[in-house]
Short mmCIF file of the C-alpha atoms (twelve columns), coordinates in Angstrom:
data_MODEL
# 
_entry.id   MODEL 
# 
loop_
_atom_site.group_PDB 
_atom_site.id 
_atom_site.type_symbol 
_atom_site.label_atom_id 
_atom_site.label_alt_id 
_atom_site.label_comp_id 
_atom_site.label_asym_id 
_atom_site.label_seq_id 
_atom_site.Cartn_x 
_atom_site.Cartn_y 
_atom_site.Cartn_z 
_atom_site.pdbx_PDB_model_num 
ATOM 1   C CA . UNK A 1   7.397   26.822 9.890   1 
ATOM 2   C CA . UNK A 2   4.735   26.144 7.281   1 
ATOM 3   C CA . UNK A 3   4.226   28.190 3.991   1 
ATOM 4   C CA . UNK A 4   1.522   30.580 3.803   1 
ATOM 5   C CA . UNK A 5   -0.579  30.557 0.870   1 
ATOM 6   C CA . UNK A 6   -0.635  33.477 -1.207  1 
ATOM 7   C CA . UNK A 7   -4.063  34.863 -2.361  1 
ATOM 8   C CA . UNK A 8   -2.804  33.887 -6.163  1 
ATOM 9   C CA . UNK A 9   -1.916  30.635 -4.889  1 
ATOM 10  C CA . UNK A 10  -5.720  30.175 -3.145  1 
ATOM 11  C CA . UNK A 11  -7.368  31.720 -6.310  1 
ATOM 12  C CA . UNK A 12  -6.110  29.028 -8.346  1 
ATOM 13  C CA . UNK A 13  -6.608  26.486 -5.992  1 
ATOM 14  C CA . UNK A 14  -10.266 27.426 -5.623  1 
ATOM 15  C CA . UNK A 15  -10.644 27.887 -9.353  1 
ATOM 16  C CA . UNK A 16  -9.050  24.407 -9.630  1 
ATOM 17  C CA . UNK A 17  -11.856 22.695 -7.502  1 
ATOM 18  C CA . UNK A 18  -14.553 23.953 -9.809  1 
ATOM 19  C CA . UNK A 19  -13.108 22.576 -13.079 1 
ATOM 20  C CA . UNK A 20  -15.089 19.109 -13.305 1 
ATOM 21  C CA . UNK A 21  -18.057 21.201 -11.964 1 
ATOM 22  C CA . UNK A 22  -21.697 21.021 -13.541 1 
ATOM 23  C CA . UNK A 23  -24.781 23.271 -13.094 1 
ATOM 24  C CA . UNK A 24  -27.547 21.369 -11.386 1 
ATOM 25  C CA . UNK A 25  -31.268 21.243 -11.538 1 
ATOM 26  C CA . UNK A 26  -32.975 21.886 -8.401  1 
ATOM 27  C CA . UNK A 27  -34.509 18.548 -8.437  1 
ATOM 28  C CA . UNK A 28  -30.760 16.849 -8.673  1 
ATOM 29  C CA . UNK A 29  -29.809 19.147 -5.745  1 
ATOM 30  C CA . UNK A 30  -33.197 17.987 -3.646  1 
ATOM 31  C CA . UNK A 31  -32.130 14.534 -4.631  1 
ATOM 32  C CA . UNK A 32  -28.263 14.542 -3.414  1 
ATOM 33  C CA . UNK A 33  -28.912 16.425 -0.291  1 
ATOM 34  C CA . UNK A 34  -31.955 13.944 0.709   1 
ATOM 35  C CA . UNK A 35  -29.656 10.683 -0.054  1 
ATOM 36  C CA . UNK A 36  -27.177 12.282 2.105   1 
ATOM 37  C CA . UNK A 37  -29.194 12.776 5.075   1 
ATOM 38  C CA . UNK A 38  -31.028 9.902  4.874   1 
ATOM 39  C CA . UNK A 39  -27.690 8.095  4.679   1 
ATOM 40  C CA . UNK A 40  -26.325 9.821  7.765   1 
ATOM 41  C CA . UNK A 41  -29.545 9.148  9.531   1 
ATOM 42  C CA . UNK A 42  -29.013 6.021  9.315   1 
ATOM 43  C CA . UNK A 43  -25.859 5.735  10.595  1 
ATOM 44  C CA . UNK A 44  -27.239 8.481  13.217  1 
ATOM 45  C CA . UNK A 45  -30.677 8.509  13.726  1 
ATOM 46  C CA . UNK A 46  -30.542 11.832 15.285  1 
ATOM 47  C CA . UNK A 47  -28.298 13.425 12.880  1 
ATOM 48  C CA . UNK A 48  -29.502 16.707 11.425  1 
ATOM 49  C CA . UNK A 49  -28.103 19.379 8.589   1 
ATOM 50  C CA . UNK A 50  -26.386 22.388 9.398   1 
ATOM 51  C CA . UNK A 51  -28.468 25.395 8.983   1 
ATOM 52  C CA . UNK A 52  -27.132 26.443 5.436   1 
ATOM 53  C CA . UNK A 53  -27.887 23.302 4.396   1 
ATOM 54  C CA . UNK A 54  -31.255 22.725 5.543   1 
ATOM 55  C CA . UNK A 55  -31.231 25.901 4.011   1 
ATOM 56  C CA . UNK A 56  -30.438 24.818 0.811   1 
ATOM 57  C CA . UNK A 57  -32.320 21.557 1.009   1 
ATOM 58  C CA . UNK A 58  -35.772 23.366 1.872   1 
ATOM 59  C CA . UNK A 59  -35.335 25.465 -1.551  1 
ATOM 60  C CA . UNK A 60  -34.757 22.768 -3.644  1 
ATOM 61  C CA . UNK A 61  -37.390 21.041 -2.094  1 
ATOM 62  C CA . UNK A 62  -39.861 23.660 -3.193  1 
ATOM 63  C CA . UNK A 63  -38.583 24.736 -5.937  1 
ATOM 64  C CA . UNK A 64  -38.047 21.160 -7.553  1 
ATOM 65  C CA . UNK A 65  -39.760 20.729 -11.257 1 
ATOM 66  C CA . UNK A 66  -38.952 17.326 -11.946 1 
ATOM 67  C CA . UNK A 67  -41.713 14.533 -11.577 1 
ATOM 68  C CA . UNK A 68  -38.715 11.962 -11.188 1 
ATOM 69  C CA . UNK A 69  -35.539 11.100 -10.490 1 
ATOM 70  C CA . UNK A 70  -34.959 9.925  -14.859 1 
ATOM 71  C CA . UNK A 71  -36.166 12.923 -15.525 1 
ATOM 72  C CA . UNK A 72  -33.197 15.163 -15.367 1 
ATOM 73  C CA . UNK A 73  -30.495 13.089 -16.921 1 
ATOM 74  C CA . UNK A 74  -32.783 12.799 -19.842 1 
ATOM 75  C CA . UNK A 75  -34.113 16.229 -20.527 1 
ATOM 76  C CA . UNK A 76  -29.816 17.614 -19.588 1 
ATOM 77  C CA . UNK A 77  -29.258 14.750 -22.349 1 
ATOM 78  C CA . UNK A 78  -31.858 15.401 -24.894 1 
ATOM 79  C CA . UNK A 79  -31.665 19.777 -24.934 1 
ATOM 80  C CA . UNK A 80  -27.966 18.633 -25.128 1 
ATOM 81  C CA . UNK A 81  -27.873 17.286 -28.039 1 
ATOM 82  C CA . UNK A 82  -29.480 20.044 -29.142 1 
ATOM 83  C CA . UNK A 83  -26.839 22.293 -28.687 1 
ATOM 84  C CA . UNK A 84  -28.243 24.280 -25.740 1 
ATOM 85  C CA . UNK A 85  -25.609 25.117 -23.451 1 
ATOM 86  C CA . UNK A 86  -25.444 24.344 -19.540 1 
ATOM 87  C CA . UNK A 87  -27.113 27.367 -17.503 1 
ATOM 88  C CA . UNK A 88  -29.840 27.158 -20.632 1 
ATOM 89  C CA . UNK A 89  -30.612 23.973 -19.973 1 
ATOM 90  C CA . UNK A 90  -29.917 24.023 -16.471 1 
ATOM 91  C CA . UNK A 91  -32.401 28.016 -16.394 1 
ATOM 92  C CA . UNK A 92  -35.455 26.111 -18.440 1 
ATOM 93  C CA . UNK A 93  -35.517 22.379 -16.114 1 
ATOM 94  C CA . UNK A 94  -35.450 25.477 -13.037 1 
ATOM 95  C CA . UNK A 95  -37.535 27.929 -13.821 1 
ATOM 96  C CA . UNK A 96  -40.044 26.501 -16.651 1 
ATOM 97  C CA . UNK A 97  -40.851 29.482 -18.866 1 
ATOM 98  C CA . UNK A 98  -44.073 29.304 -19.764 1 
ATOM 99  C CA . UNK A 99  -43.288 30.101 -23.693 1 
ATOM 100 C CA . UNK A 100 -40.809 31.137 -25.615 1 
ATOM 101 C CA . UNK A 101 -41.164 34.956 -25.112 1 
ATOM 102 C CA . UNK A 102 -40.311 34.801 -21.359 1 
ATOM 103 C CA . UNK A 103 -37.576 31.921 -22.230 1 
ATOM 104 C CA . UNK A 104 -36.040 34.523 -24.218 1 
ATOM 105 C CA . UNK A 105 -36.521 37.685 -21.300 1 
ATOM 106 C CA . UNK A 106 -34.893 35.531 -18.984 1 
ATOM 107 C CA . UNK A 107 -32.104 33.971 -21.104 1 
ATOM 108 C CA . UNK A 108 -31.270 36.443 -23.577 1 
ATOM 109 C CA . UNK A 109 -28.547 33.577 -25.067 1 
ATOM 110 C CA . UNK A 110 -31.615 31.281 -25.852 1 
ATOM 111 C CA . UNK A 111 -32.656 34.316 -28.849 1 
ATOM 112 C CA . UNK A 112 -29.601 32.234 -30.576 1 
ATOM 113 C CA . UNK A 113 -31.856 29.085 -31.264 1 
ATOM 114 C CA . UNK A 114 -34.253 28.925 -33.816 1 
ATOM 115 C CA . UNK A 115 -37.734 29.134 -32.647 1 
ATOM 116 C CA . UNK A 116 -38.595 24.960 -32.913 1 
ATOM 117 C CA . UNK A 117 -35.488 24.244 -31.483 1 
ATOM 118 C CA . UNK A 118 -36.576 26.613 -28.039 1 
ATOM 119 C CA . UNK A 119 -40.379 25.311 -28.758 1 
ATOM 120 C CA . UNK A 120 -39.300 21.967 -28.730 1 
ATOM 121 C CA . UNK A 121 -36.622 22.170 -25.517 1 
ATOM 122 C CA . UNK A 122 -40.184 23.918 -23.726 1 
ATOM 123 C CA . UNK A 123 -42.246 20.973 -24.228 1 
ATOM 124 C CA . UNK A 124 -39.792 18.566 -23.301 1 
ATOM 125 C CA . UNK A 125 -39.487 20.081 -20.276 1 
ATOM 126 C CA . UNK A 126 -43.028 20.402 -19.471 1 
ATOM 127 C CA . UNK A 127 -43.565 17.157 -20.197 1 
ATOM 128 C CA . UNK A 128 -40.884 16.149 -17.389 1 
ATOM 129 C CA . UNK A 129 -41.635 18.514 -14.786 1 
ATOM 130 C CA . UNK A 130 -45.192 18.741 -12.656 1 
ATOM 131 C CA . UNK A 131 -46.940 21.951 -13.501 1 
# 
C-alpha cells in the first residue's frame, strides 16, 4: 500500500513549486494564455479553455496595459535596476497610478524611493502602456 502524504509533507511540496516563481504583468499573462490556445487550436481546431481559464484570460485581456509584447521585459528590466522590488514593479505595469500620490496609497513600500526615482518608474511606464 502506498504512503499517504502528510499535510507537512504537501505544504512543502506546494511551497517547493513556487520557488522559481515570478509575479506577472497582466499583459504577460494575456500573452501566455493566448499562445497557448492558439497553439492547441491548432492542433484542435475546436479546442476551447476551461472556464477558470477563460476566466482568467478575459481579465487579462481587459485589463492589459502594455502596447507590446517588448514592452514588459523592458520596463520589469529597467524599474529593476532601479531597485524596485517585484509586486512594485509588477503593481505600477498593472494598475498605472496616475502620479506618485496614488503610487504611494496603493503601495505603501514605494514611500521608500525617492521621489525621481517613483517619478521616473511612472513615466516609463506610461510611456509603455496605452492610456
Amino acid at each position: 500500500m502506498g504512503t499517504i502524504a502528510k499535510p507537512d509533507d504537501e505544504e512543502k511540496e506546494l511551497h517547493d513549486s513556487f520557488k522559481n516563481a515570478q509575479v506577472l504583468f497582466l499583459s504577460e499573462v494575456e500573452n501566455i494564455i493566448s499562445t497557448a490556445l492558439d497553439h492547441r487550436k491548432s492542433e484542435d481546431p475546436n479546442y476551447e479553455l476551461g472556464e477558470v481559464v477563460d476566466k482568467a484570460h478575459r481579465y487579462a485581456q481587459r485589463f492589459s496595459t502594455f502596447t507590446d509584447a517588448a514592452s514588459p521585459a523592458y520596463v520589469r528590466q529597467e524599474l529593476s535596476e532601479a531597485r524596485f522590488q517585484p509586486h512594485e514593479v509588477a503593481m505600477l505595469g498593472n494598475v498605472k497610478p496616475a502620479d506618485v500620490d496614488e503610487a504611494t496609497h496603493l503601495q505603501p513600500s514605494l514611500k521608500e524611493h525617492d521621489l525621481e526615482s517613483l517619478q521616473n518608474a511612472l513615466n516609463l511606464v506610461h510611456q509603455h502602456c496605452g492610456d
